[in-house]
BALOBA-1460 file (C-alpha; in Angstrom, 3 decimals):
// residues 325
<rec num="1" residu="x" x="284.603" y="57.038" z="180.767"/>
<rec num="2" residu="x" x="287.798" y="58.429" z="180.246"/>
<rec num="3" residu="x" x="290.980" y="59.535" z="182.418"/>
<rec num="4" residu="x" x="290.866" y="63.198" z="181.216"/>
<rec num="5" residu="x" x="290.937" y="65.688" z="184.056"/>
<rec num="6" residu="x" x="291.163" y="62.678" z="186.319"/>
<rec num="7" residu="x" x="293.626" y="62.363" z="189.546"/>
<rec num="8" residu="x" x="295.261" y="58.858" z="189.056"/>
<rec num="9" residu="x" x="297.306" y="57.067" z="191.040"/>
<rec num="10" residu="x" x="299.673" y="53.796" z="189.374"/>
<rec num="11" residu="x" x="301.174" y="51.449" z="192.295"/>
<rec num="12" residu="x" x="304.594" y="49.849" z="190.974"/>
<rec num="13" residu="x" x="304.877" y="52.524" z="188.327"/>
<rec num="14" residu="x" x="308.501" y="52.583" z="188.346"/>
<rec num="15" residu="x" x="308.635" y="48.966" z="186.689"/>
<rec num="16" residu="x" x="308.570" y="47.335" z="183.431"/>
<rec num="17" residu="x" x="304.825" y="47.067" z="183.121"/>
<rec num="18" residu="x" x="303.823" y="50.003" z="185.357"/>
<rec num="19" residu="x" x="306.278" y="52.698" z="183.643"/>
<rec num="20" residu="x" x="304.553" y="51.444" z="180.162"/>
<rec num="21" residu="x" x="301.101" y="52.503" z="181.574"/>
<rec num="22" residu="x" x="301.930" y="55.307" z="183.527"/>
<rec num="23" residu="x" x="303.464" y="57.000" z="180.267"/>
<rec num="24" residu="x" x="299.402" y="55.507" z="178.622"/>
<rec num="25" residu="x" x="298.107" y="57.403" z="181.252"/>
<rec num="26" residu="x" x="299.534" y="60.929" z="180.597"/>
<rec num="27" residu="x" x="298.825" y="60.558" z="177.273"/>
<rec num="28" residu="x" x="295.044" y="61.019" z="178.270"/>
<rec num="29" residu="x" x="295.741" y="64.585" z="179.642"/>
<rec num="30" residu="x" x="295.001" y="63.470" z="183.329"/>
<rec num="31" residu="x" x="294.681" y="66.554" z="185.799"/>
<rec num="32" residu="x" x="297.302" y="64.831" z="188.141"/>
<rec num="33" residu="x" x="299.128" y="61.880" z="188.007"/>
<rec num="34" residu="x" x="300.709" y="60.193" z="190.684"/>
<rec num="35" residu="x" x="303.403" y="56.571" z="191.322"/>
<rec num="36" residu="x" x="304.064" y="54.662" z="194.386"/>
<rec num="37" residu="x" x="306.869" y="52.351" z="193.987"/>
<rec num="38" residu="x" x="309.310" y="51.058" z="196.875"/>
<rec num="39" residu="x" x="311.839" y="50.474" z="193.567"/>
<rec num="40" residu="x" x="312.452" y="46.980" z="194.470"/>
<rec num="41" residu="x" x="312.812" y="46.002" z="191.308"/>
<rec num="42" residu="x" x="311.248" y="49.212" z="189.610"/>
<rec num="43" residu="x" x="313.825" y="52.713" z="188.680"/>
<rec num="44" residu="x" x="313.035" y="55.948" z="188.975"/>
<rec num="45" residu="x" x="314.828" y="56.356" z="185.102"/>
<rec num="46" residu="x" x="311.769" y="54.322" z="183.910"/>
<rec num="47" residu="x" x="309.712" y="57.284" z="184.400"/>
<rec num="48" residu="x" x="311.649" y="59.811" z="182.604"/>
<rec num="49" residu="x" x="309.625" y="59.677" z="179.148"/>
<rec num="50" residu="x" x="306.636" y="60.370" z="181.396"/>
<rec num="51" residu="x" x="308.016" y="63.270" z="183.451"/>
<rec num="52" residu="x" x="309.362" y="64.968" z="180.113"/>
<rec num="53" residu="x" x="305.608" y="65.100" z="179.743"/>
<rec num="54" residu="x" x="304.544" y="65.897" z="182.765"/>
<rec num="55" residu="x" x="306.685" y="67.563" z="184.947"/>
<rec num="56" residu="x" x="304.624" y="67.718" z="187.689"/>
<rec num="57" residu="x" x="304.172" y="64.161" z="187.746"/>
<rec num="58" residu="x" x="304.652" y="62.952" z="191.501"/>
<rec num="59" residu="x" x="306.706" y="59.949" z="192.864"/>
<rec num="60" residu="x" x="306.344" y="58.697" z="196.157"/>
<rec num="61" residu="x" x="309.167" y="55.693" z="197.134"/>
<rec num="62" residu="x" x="306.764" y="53.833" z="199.709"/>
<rec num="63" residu="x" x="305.220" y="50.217" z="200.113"/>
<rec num="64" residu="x" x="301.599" y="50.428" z="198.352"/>
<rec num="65" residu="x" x="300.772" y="47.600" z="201.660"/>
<rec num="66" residu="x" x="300.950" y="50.511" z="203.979"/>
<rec num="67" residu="x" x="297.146" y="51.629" z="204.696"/>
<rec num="68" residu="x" x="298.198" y="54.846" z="206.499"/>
<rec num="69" residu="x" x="300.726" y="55.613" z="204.295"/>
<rec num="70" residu="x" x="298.429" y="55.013" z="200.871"/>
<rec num="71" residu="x" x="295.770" y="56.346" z="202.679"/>
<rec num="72" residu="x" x="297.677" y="60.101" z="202.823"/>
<rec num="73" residu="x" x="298.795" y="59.705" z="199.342"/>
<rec num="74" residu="x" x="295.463" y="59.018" z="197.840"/>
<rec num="75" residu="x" x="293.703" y="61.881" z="200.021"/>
<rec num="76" residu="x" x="296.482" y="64.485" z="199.344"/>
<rec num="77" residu="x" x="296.535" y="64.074" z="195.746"/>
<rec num="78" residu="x" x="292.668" y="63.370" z="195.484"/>
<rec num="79" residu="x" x="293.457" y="60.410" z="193.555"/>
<rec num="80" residu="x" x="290.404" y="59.253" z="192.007"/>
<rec num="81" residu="x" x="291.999" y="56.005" z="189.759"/>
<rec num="82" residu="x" x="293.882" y="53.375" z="191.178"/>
<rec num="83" residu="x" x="295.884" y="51.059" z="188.540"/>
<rec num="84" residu="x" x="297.260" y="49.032" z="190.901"/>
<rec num="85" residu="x" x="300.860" y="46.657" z="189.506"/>
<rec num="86" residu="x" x="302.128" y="46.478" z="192.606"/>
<rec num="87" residu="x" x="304.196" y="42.717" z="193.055"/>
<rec num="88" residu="x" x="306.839" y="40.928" z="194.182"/>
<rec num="89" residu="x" x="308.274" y="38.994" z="191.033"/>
<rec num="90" residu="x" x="307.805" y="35.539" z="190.680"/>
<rec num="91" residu="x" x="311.681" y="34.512" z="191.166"/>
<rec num="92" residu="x" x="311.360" y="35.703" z="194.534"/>
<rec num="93" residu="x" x="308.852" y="34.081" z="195.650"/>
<rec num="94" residu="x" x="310.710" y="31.015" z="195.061"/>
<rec num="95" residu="x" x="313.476" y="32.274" z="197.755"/>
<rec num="96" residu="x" x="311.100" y="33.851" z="200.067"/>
<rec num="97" residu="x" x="307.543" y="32.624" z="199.666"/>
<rec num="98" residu="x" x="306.155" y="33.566" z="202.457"/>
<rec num="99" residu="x" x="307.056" y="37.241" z="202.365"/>
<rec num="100" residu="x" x="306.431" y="37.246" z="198.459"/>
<rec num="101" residu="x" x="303.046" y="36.125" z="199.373"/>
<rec num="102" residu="x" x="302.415" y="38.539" z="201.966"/>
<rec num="103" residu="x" x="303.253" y="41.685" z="200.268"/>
<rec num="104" residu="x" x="301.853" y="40.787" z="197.514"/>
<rec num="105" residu="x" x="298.498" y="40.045" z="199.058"/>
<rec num="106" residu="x" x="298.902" y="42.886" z="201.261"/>
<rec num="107" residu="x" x="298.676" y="45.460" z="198.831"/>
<rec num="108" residu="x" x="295.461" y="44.286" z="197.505"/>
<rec num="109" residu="x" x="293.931" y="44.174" z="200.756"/>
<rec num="110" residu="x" x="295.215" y="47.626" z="201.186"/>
<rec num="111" residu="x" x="293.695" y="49.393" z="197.935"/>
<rec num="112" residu="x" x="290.244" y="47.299" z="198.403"/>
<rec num="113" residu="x" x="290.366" y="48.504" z="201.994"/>
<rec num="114" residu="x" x="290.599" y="51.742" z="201.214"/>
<rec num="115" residu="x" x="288.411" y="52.001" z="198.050"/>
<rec num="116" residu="x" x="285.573" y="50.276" z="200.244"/>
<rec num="117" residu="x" x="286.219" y="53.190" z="202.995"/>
<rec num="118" residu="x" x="285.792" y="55.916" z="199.747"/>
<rec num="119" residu="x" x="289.250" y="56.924" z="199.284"/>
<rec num="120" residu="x" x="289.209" y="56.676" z="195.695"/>
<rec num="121" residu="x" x="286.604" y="55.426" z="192.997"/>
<rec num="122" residu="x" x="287.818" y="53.045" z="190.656"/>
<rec num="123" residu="x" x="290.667" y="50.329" z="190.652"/>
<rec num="124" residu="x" x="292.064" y="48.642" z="187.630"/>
<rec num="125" residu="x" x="294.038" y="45.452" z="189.383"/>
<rec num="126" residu="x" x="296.746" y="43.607" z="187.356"/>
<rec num="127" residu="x" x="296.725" y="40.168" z="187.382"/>
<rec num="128" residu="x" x="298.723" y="37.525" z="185.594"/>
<rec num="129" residu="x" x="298.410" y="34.381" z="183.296"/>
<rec num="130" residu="x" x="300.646" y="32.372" z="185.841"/>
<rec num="131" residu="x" x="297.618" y="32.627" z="188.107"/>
<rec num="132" residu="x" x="295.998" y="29.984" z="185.761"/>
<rec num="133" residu="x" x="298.728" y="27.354" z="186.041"/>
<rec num="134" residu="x" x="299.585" y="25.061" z="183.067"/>
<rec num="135" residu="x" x="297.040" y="25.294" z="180.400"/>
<rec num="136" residu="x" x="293.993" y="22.755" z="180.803"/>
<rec num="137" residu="x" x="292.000" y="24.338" z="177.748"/>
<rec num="138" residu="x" x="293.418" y="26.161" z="174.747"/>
<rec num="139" residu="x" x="293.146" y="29.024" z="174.214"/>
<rec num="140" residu="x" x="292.921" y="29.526" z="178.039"/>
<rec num="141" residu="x" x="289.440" y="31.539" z="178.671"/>
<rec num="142" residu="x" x="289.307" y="34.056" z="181.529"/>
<rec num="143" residu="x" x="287.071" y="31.609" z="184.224"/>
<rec num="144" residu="x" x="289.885" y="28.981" z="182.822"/>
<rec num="145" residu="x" x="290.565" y="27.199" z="186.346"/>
<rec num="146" residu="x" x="292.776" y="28.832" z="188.523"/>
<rec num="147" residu="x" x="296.369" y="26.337" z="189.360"/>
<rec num="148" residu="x" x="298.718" y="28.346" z="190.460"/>
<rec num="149" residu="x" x="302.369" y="26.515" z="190.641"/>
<rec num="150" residu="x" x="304.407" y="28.887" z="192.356"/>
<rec num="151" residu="x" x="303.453" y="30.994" z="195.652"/>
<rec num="152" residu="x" x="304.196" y="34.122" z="193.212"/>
<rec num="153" residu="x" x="300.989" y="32.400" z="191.254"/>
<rec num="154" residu="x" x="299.107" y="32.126" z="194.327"/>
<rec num="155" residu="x" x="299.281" y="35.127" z="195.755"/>
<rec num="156" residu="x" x="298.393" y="36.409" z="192.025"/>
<rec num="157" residu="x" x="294.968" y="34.186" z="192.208"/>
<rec num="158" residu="x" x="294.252" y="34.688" z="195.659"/>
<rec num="159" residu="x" x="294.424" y="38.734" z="194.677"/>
<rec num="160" residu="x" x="291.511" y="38.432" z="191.975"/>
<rec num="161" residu="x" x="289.592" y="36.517" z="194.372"/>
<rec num="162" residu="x" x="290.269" y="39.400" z="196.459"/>
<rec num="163" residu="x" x="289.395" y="42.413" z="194.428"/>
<rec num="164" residu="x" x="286.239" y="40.346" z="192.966"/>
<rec num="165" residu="x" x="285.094" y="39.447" z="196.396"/>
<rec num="166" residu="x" x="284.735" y="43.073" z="197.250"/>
<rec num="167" residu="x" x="282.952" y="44.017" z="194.124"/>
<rec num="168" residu="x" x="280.294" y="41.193" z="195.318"/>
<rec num="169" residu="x" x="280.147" y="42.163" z="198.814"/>
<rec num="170" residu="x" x="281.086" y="46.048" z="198.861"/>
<rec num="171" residu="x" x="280.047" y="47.143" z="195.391"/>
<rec num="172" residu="x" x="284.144" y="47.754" z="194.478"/>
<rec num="173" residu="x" x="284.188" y="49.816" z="191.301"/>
<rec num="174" residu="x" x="286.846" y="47.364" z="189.774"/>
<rec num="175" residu="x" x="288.363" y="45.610" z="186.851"/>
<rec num="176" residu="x" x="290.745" y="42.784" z="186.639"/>
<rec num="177" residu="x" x="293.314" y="42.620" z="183.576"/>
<rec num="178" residu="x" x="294.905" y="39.635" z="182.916"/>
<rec num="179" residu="x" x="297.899" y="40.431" z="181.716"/>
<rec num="180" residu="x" x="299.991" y="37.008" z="179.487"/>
<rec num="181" residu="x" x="303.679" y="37.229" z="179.291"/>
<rec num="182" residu="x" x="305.046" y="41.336" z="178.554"/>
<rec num="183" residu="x" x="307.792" y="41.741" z="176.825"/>
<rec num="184" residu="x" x="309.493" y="45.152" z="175.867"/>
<rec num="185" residu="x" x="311.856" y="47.686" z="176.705"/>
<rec num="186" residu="x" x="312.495" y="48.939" z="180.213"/>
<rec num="187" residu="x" x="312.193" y="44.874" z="181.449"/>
<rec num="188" residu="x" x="314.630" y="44.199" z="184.239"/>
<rec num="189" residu="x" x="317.601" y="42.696" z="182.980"/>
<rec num="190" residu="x" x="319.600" y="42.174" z="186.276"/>
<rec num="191" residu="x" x="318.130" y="40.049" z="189.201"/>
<rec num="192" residu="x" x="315.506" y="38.184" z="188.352"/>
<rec num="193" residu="x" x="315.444" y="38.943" z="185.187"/>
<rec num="194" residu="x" x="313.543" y="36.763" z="182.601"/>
<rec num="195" residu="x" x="314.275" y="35.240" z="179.246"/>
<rec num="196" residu="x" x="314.754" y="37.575" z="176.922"/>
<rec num="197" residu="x" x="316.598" y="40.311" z="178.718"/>
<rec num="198" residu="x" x="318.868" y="37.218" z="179.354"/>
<rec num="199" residu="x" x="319.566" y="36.525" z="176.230"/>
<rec num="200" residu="x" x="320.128" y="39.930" z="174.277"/>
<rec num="201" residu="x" x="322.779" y="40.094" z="177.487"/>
<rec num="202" residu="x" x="324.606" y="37.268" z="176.815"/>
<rec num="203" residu="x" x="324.657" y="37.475" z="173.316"/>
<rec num="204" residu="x" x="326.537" y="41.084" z="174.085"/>
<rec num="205" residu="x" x="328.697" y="39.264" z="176.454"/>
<rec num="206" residu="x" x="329.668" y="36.324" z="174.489"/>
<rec num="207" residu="x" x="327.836" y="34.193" z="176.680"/>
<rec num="208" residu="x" x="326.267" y="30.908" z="176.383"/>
<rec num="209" residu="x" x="322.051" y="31.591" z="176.266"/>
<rec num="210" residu="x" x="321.007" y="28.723" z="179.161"/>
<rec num="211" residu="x" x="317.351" y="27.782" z="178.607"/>
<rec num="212" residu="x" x="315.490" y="25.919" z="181.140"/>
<rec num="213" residu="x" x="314.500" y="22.170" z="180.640"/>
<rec num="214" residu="x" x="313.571" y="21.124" z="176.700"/>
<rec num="215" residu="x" x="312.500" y="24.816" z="175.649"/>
<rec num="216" residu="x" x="308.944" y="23.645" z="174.119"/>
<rec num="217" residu="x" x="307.455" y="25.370" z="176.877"/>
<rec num="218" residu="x" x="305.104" y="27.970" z="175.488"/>
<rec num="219" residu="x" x="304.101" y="31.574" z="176.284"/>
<rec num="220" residu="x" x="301.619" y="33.838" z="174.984"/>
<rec num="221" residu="x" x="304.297" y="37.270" z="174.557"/>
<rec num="222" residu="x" x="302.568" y="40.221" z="174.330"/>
<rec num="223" residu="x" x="303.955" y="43.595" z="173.387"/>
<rec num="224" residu="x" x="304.234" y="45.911" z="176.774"/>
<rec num="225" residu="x" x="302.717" y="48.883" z="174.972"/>
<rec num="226" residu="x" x="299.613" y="47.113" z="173.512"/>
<rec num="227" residu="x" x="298.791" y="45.937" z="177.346"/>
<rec num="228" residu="x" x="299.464" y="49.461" z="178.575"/>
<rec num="229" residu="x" x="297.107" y="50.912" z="175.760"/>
<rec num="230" residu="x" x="294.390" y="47.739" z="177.149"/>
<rec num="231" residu="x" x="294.842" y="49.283" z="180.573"/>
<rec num="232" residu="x" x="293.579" y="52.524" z="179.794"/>
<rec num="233" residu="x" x="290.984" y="50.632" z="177.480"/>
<rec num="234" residu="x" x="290.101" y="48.697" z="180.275"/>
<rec num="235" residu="x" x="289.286" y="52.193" z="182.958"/>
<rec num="236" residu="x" x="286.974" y="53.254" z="180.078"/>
<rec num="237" residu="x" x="284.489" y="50.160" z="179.580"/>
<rec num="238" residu="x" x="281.959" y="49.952" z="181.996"/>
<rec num="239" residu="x" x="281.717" y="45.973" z="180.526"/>
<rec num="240" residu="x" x="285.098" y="45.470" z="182.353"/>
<rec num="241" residu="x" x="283.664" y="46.002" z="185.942"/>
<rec num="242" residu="x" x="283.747" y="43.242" z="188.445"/>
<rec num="243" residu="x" x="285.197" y="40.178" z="186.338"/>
<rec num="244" residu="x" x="288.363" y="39.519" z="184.627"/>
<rec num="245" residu="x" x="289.738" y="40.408" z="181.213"/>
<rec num="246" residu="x" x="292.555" y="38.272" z="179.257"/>
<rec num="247" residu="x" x="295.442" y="40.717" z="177.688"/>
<rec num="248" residu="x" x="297.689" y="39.152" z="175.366"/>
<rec num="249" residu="x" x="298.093" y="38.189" z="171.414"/>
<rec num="250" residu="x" x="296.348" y="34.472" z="171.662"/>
<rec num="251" residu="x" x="299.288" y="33.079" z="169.613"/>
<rec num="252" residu="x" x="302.129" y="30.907" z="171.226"/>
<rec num="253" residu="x" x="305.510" y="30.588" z="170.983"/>
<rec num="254" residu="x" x="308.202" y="28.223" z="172.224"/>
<rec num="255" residu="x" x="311.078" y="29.306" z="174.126"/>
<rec num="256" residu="x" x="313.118" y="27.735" z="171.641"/>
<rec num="257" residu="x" x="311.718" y="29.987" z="169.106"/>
<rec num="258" residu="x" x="311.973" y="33.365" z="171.100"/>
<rec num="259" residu="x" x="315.618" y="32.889" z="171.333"/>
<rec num="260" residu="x" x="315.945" y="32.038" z="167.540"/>
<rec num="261" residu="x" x="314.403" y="34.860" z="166.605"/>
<rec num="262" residu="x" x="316.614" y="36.976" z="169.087"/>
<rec num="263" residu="x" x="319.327" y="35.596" z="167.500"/>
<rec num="264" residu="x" x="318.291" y="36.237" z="164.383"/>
<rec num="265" residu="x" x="317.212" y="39.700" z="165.029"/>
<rec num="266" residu="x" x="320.474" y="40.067" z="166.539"/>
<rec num="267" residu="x" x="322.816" y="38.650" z="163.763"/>
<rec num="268" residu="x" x="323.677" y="36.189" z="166.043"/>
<rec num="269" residu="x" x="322.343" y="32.655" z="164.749"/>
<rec num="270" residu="x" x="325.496" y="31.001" z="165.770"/>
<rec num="271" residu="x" x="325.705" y="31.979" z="169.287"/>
<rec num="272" residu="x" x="326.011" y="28.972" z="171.138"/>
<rec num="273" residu="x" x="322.753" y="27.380" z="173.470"/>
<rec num="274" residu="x" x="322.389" y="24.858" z="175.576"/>
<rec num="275" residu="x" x="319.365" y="23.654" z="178.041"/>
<rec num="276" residu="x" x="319.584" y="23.107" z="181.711"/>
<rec num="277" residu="x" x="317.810" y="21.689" z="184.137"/>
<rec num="278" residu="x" x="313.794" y="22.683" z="183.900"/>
<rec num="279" residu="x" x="313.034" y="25.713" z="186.320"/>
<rec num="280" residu="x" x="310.796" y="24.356" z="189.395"/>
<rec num="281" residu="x" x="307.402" y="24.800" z="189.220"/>
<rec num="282" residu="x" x="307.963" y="25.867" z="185.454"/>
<rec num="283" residu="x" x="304.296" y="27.027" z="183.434"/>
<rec num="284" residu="x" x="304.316" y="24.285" z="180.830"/>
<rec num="285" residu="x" x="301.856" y="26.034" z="178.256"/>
<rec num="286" residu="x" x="299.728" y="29.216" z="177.765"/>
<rec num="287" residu="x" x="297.597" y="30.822" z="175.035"/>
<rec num="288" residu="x" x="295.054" y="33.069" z="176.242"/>
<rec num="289" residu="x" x="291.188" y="33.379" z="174.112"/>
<rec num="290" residu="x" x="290.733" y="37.248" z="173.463"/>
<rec num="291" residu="x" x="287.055" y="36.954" z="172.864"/>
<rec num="292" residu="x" x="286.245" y="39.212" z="175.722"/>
<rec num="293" residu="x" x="289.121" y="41.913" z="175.186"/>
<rec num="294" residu="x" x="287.929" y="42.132" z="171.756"/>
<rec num="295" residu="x" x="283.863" y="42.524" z="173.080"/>
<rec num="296" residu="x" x="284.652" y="44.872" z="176.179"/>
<rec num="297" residu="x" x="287.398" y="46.733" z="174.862"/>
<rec num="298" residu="x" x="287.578" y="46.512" z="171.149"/>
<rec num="299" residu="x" x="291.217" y="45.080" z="172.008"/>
<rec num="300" residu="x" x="293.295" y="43.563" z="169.228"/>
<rec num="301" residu="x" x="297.166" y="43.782" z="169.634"/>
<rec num="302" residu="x" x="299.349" y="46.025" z="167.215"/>
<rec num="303" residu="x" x="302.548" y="44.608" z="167.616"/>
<rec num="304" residu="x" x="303.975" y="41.614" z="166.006"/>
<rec num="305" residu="x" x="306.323" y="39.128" z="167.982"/>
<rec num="306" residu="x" x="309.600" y="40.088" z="165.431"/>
<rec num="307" residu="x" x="308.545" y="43.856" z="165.256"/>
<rec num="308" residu="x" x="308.314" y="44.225" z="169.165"/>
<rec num="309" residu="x" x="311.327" y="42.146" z="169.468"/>
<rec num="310" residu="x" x="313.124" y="44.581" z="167.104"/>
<rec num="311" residu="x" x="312.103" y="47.648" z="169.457"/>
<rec num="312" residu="x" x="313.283" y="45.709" z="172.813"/>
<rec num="313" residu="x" x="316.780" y="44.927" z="171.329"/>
<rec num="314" residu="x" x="317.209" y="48.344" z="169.674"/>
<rec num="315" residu="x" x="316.910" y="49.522" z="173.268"/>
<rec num="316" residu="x" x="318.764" y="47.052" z="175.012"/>
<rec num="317" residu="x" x="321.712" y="47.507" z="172.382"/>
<rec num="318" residu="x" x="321.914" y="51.694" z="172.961"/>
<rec num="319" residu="x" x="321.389" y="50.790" z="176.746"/>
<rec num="320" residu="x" x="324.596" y="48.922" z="175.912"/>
<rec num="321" residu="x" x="325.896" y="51.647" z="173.670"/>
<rec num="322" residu="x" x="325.980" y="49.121" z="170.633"/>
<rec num="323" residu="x" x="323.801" y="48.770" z="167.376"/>
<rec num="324" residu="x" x="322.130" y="46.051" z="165.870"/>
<rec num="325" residu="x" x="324.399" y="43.964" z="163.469"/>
């Protein structure tokens, strides 16, 4: 299967993530390609690689929850592909859970709703490793037990229940990826923004770099563009349909670390650092098994942790109008 001469529609495609893909997408040659983002934390600038490639690419600023609305979209563009990374961010959920938990869900209602009433054929659902908690097992298999610690996390799991529960019941032409922690350029560096955007920020502002609790916490960082490439990967392997598929490097690395290498990368070892109070509800450890990305999709990621980091600061820096030391 492939995305050629397909119409495809990407919820959230004005993000971090969902820009990444979107620009994957056009490089298959789709026949149209369409984004629905309400730009609540996505920008319209994050799609500017892909429009200089497709200038008839076609934004729509709307909520993806909004059946009649999504339903209009997907029948006047005769969207046939859904890749659906459509959220509210975690942070937020931890100021408004109850709204963070209800968009969030009710988007994925939404697209399974209208898949199930033939609107389009095939979704590709983004999940996320903080669905999964804390790591009980290492490295964390995809039917790893599901311990969300944040409403963000629940809403995440109660989605994949979602989207597999319609497979089961409604024959849903779907596939979960499971995306581990993305890091690249394009990630939001203003409100809630996480780690790393932090830190190349306050290393250009002369800032202190706060980290959260001891900084052994680990994270499995994965390279934006190798889980955008795994996206399209994903649409094409029939093997992918009604389960879940881990996306990420299976390696782990301390928080501590990350911002050591940043600093290094930077020129920066001296900056000054200094730990804070742990974050609630904080993810404690996480290193995902590949053995399934590598059977379905012949997945293996491209990008090492230093060589991806070098990429997001080289962007961050001319965002800034600076150069790396």
């Amino acid at each position: 299967m492939t995305l050629r001469d397909k119409s495809v529609l990407v919820t959230g495609g004005a993000g971090f993530i969902g820009s990444h893909v979107v620009d994957a997408v056009v490089r298959e040659r789709p026949k149209r390609v369409v984004v629905v983002d309400n730009l609540f934390l996505g920008r319209e600038e994050n799609l500017a690689e892909a429009r200089a490639a497709r200038g008839d690419l076609t934004f729509y600023c709307q909520n993806a929850g909004d059946l009649a609305v999504m339903r209009r979209i997907l029948a006047d563009n005769g969207v046939e592909v859904v890749f659906d990374l459509a959220v509210i961010p975690l942070p937020t959920s931890l100021e408004k859970p109850k709204w963070s938990v209800d968009q969030s869900v009710l988007v994925t209602t939404t697209l399974c709703q209208l898949a199930v009433d033939g609107a389009f054929q095939t979704l590709v659902h983004f999940s996320s490793s903080e669905a999964l908690g804390s790591a009980k097992i290492v490295p964390m298999v995809e039917d790893h037990p599901l311990a969300p610690l944040t409403p963000y996390a629940a809403a995440k799991a109660a989605s994949d229940h979602i989207v597999l529960s319609h497979c089961h019941t409604f024959g849903l032409d779907a596939a979960i990826l499971r995306p581990f922690n993305n890091y690249g350029p394009r990630q939001n560096d203003k409100a809630y923004a996480g780690i790393l955007p932090i830190a190349i920020n306050k290393v250009l502002a002369g800032e202190t770099i706060e980290i959260f609790g001891d900084g052994e916490q680990t994270r499995d960082f994965i390279f934006v563009k190798d889980t955008a490439a795994a996206a399209v990967a994903l649409y094409g392997s029939a093997a992918t349909r009604g389960c879940v598929t881990n996306v990420a490097t299976g390696r782990e690395t301390t928080v501590n670390e990350l911002v050591r290498t940043i600093l290094r990368l930077m020129g920066a070892e001296d900056h000054p650092v200094m730990h804070v109070a742990p974050r609630p509800a904080d993810v404690r450890r996480h290193c995902a098994d590949l053995t399934k990305a590598r059977e379905r999709l012949g997945f293996e990621p491209t990008t090492e942790l230093a060589e991806g980091l070098r990429q997001t600061i080289d962007w961050y820096l001319a965002k800034a109008g600076q150069a790396r030391r």
